[in-house]
N, C-alpha and C positions, 0 to 999 in steps of 0.2 A: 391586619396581619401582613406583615412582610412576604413576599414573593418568594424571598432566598432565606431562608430561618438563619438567623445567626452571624448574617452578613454585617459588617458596618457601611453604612450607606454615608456618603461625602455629599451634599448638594452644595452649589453656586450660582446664586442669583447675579449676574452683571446687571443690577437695577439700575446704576451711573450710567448707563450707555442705551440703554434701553430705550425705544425700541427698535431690533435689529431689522426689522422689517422693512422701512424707509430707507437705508444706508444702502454705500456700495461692497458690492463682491470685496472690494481690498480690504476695506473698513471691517467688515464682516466678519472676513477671514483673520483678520488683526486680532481683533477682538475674543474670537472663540479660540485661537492656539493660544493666545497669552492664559487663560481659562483654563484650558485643558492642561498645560505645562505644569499649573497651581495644582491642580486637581493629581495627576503621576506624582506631582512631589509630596503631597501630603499622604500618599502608597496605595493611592485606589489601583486595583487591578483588571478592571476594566472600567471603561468611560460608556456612556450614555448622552448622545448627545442631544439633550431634552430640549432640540427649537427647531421645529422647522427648515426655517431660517437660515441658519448655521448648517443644519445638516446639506438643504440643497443647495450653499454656497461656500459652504466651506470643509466639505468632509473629507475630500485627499489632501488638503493640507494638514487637518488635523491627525490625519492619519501618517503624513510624512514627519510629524513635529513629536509627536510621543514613541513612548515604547511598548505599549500594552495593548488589548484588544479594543475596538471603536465600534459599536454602533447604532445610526444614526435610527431618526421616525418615519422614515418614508418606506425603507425596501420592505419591511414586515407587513405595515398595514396594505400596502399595493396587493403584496402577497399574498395576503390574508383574503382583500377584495376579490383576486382570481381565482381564490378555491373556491367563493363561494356559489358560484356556475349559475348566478341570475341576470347572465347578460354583460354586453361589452362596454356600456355606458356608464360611466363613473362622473360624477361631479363630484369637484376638489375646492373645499374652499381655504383659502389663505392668506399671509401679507403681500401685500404688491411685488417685495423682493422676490418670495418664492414664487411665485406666477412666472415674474418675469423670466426668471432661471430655467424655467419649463422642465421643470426637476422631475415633478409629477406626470407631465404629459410623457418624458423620455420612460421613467421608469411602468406606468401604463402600457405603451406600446409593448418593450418588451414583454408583457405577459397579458399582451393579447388583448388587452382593455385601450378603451378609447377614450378619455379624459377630458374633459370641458375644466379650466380652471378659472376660478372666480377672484379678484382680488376683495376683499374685504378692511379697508384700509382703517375704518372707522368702529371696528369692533375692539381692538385690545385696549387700545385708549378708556372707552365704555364699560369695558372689563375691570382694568385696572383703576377707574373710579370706586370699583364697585357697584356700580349700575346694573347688577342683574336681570334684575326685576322691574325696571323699567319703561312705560311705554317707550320711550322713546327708545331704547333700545330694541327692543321689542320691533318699532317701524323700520331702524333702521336695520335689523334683518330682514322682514319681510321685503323690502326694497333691493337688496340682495339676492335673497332667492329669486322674486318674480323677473328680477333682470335673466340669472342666469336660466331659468328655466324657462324663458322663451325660444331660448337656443337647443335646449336638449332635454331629454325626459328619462334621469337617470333611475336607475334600480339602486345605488348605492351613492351616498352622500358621504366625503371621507371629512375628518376636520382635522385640517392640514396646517394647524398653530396648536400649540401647546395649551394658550389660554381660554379656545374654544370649549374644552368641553364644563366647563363652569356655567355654560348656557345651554349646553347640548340637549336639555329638556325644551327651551324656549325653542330653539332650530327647529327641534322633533312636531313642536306642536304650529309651527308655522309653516312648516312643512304639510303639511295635514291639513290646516287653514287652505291653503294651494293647490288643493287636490291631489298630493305626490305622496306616495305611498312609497320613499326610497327609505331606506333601511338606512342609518347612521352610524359610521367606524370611525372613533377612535382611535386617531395614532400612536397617543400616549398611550392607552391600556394595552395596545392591540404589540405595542415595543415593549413595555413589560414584560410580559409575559412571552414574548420571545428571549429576551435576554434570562428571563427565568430559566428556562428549559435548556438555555446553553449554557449556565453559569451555574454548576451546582456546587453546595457548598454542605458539609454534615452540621450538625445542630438544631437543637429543638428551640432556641430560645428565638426571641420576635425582633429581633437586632436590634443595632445602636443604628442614631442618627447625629450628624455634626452638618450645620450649616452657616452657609457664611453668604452675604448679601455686600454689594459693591457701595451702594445707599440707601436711606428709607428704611432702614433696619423693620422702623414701626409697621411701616404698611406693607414690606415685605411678610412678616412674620402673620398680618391679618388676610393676607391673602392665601399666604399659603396654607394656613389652616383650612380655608376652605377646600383647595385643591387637595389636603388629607383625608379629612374628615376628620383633622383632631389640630388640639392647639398645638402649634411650635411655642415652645415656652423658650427657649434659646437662640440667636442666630447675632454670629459673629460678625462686625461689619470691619470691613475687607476692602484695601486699597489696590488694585491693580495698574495704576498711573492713569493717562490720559488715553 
């Protein structure tokens, strides 16, 4: 069930360019306003900028390049992690771009949290095989966590890529393996549902959905089913240039 009843919801996968995680800030930023510009012109009224990525390397561009309201996955869940008053320690795990941006460490400070961020370079790749369920995915989080958690003993575990929580059970339960008993947020859900609560719209009905993928139409569409919980039976493929 839809968030916003009766909304029509626009997604864009840039699967051609993917992944934005490795590239630089210019690159980045290239990348997500040409996006966003696609996204204002086909009349969405407000943007969501579902990566990471793009949010902590590219969000006042994108916000200087359209005309509607923008926002990105970080400040919600950050927000979200400070209401929840169990403590100043946060570990962040993400792509190597966001780490490096210290997107997460800046916006933490401001609200009083203290942020260890992890780069996890070798997870979306894993992901986007479909390797869920994996051991060897499976090792190569726990490799991950046991690195970051020699450094810090956080109370809350944020996942600070988009394609994380497709695993966010396997994180949960290796986390546990570890002895760490930190609570796991969700950027994506936890932006949902903030954009919900600002965007309201009247109607009963469960909206429309239109989507468009830059390549891979196929394995876009099987991935994202999963990231639903239902099939995309549709997805437009979408040339944006170079």
């Amino acid at each position: 069930m839809p968030l916003i009843p009766g909304a029509h919801y626009i997604y864009l996968g840039d699967t051609a360019r993917l992944p934005y995680g490795a590239k630089s800030q210019a690159t980045i930023a290239r990348y997500a306003v040409e996006s966003a510009r696609f996204l204002e012109g086909r009349g969405c009224e407000h943007l969501v900028i579902a990566c990471n990525t793009a949010t902590a390397l590219a969000l006042e561009e994108i916000r200087g390049a359209v005309g509607v309201g923008v926002t990105g996955v970080i400040e919600p869940v950050v927000a979200m992690a400070s209401g929840k008053g169990v403590g100043s320690e946060v570990l962040v795990l993400a792509t190597a771009a966001t780490v490096e941006s210290h997107a997460y460490r800046a916006h933490c400070a401001a609200h009083g949290l203290r942020a260890t961020e992890k780069a996890c370079p070798l997870l979306v790749p894993l992901i986007e095989e479909g390797w869920l369920d994996r051991e060897v995915t499976r090792e190569v989080v726990r490799t991950y966590l046991r690195e970051a958690l020699e450094s810090c003993s956080p109370r809350l575990v944020i996942l600070g890529c988009t394609h994380y929580p497709l695993i966010a059970g396997l994180i949960r339960e290796v986390l546990e393996e570890l002895g760490s008993g930190a609570e796991v947020l969700d950027s994506a859900q936890v932006t949902s549902v903030a954009v919900a609560e600002g965007v309201r719209r009247d109607g009963d009905g469960g909206g429309t959905f239109e989507c468009f993928a830059t390549d891979s139409v196929e394995k876009f569409r099987r991935l994202g089913s999963g990231f639903l919980g239902q099939e995309i039976l549709g997805v437009e493929l979408l040339d944006l240039g170079g």
